[in-house]
C-alpha positions as CSV (number, residue, x, y, z in Angstrom):
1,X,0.0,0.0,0.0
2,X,1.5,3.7,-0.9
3,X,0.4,6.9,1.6
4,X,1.2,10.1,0.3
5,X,3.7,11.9,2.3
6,X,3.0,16.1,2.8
7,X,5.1,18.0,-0.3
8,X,5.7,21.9,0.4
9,X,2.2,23.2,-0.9
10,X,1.8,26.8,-2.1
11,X,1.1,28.6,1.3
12,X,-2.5,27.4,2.2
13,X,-5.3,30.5,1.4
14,X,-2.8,33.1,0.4
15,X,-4.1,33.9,-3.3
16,X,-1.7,34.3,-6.3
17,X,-2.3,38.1,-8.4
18,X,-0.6,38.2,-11.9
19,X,2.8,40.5,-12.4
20,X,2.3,40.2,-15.9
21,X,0.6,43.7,-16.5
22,X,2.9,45.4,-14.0
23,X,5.5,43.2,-15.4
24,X,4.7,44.9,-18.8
25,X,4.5,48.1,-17.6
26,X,7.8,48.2,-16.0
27,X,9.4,46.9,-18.6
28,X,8.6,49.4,-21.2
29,X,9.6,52.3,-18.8
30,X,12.5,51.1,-18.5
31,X,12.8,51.1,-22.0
32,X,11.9,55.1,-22.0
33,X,14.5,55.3,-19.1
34,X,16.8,54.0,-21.8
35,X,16.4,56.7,-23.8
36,X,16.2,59.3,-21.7
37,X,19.7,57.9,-20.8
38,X,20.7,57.9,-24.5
39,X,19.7,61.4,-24.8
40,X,22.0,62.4,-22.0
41,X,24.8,60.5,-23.7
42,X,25.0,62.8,-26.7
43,X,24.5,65.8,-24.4
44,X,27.7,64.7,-22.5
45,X,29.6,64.4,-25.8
46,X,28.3,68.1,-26.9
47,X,29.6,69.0,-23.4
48,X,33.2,66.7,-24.2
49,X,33.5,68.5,-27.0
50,X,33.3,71.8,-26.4
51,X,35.1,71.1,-23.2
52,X,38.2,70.1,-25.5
53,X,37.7,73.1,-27.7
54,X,37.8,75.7,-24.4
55,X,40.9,73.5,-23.2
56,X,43.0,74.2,-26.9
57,X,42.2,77.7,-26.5
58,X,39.2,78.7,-28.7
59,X,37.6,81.4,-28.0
60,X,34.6,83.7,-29.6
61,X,30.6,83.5,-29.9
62,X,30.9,80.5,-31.9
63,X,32.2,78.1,-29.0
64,X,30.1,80.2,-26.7
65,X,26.8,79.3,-28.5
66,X,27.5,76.0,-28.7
67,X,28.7,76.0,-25.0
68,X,25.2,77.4,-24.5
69,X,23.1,75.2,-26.8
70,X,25.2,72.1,-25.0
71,X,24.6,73.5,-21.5
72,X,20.7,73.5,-22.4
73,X,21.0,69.7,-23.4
74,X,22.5,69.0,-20.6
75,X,19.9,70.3,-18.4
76,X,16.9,68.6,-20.4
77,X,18.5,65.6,-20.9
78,X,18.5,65.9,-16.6
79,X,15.3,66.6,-16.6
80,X,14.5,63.7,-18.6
81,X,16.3,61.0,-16.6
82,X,14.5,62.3,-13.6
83,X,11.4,62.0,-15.1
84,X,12.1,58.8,-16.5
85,X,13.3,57.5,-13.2
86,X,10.4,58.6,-10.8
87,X,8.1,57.2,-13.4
88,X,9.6,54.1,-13.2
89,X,10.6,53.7,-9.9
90,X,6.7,53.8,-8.9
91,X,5.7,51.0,-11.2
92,X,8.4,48.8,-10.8
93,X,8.0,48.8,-6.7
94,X,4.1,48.0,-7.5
95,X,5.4,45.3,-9.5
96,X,8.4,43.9,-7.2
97,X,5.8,43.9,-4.4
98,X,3.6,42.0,-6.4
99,X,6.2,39.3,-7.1
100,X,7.4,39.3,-3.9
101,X,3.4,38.8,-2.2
102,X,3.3,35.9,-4.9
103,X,6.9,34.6,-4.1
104,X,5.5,33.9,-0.5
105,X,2.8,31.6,-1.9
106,X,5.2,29.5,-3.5
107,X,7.6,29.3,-1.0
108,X,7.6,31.4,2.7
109,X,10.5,30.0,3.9
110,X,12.6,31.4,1.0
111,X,12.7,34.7,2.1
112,X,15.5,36.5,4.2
113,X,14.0,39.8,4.6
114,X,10.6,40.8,5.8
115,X,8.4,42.4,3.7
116,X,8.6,45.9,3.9
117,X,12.3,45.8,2.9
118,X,10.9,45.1,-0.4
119,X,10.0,49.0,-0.6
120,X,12.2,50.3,2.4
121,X,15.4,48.7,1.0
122,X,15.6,50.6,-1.5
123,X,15.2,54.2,0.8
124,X,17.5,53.2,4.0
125,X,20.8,54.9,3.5
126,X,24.0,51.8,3.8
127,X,21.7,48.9,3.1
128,X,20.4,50.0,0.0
129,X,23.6,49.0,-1.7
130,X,22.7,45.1,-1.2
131,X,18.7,44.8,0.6
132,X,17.1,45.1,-2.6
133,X,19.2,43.3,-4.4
134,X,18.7,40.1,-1.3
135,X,14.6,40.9,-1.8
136,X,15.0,40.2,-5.9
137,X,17.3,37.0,-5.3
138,X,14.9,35.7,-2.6
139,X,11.8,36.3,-5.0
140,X,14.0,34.8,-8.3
141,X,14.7,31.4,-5.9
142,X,11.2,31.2,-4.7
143,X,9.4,31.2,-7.8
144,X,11.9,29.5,-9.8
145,X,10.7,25.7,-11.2
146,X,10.3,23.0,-9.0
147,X,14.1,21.1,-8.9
148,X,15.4,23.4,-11.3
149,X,18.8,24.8,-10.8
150,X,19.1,28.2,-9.9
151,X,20.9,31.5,-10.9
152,X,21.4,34.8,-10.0
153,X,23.8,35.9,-13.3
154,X,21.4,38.0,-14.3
155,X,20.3,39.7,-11.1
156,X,23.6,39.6,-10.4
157,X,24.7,41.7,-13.8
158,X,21.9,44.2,-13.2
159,X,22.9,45.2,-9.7
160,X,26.3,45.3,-10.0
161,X,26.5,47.5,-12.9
162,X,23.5,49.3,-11.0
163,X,25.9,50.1,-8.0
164,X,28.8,51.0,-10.4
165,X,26.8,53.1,-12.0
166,X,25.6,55.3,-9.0
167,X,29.4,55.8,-7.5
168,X,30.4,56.9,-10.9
169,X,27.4,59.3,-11.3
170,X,28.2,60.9,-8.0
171,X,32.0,61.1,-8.8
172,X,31.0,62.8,-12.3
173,X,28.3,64.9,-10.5
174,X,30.7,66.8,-8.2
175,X,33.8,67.0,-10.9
176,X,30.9,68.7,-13.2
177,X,30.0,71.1,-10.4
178,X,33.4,72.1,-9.6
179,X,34.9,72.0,-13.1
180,X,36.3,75.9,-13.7
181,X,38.3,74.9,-17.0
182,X,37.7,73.5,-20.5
183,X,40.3,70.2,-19.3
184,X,38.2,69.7,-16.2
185,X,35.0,70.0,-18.2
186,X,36.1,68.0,-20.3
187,X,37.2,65.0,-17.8
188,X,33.6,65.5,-16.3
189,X,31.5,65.5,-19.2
190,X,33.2,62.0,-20.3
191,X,32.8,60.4,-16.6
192,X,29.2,61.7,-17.0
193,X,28.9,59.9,-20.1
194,X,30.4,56.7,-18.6
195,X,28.1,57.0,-15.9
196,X,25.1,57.5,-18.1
197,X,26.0,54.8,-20.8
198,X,26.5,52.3,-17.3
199,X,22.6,53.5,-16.1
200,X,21.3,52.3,-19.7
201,X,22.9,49.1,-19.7
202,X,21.1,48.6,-15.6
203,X,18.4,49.8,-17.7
204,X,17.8,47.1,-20.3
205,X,19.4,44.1,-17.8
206,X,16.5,45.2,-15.7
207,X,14.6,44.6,-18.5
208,X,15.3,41.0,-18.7
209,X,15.2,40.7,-14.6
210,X,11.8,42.1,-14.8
211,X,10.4,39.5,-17.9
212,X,12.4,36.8,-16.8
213,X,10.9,36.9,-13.1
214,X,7.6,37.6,-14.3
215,X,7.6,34.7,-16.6
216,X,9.1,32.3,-14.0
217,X,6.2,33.2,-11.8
218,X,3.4,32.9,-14.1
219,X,4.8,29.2,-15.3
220,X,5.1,28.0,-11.4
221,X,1.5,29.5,-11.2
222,X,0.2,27.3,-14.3
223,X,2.3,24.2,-12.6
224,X,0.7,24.6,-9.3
225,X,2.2,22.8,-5.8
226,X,4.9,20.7,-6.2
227,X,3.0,16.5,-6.4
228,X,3.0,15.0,-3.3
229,X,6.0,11.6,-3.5
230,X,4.5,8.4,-2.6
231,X,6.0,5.8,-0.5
232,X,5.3,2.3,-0.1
């Protein structure tokens, strides 16, 4: 005779809600975050350039219009990103709590952090270099196949060129602010550009963190508990 011995069930009366709208969402403001990002690219090569034009010595209302005209980029293009980022920032927290709510059903004991870190972690000066990125793995493992193998590569990409690319924003933020000479305006404008190219590329591998998790949630939804083993 066989019994059927207990398998870890989805958590019993929590109810599963789609990501797949949010999901969507997210995703394609990220995509507009992408641009905006691009934008500011070519306003920190306008700013390179005249930057190396001041530094060989030009002078009249030439360079100083295009000084101008690049200096007015530069600020839309900011304005843009901020935009871009609030925007996104809003949907993609409705949409990482969602996952993370769901990613309880399928597994409670997966999770490291409570729940409010999911939003918090991202706010708390000091652990917002590494909560959020914990909250995402947690989710990823949790709603990840039955007995599949695991990995973080691409969470891992996305944060670490995340990080990178907030250091190097601040570093090119201050050396803009304080730059008093075509060379140092110069120097600034390309770490700025560095530091926006590096906030594109979080951008799209974002992108594929969002769809991916999304996806992996919506198949583990479809497969439903894990079958119960039976034993003689």
């Amino acid at each position: 005779m066989t019994t059927s011995v207990p398998a870890p069930p989805f958590v019993p009366g929590a109810a599963l809600r789609s990501p797949e709208g949010l999901g969507r969402a997210t995703a394609a403001l990220l995509g507009v975050t992408v641009a905006a990002d691009l934008f500011a690219v070519y306003a920190d090569m306008l700013e390179m350039n005249v930057g190396a034009d001041l530094a060989n010595g030009a002078t009249g209302s030439a360079v100083l219009d295009r000084a101008d005209h690049a200096d007015t980029l530069y600020g839309i293009a900011g304005v843009a990103q901020g935009l871009a980022l609030i925007a996104t920032a809003v949907v993609y927290l409705c949409w990482l709590w969602r996952v993370r709510v769901n990613a309880e059903v399928f597994d409670q004991s997966a999770h490291r952090m409570r729940r409010g870190w999911t939003i918090g972690g991202w706010f708390c000066p000091v652990v917002n270099l590494w909560f959020p990125r914990r909250i995402v793995v947690d989710a990823w493992d949790a709603s990840a196949p039955w007995g599949a193998r695991v990995r973080h590569a691409p969470v891992n990409a996305w944060w670490t060129v995340w990080i990178v690319g907030l250091f190097v924003g601040r570093l090119a933020y201050t050396r803009y602010e304080h730059a008093g000479t075509g060379s140092e305006l110069r120097g600034a404008a390309g770490l700025m550009l560095f530091s926006d190219a590096l906030d594109a590329v979080a951008a799209i591998l974002a992108v594929l963190v969002v769809v991916h998790l999304t996806r992996m949630q919506r198949h583990k939804a479809l497969a439903g508990p894990l079958p119960s083993p039976a034993v003689g």
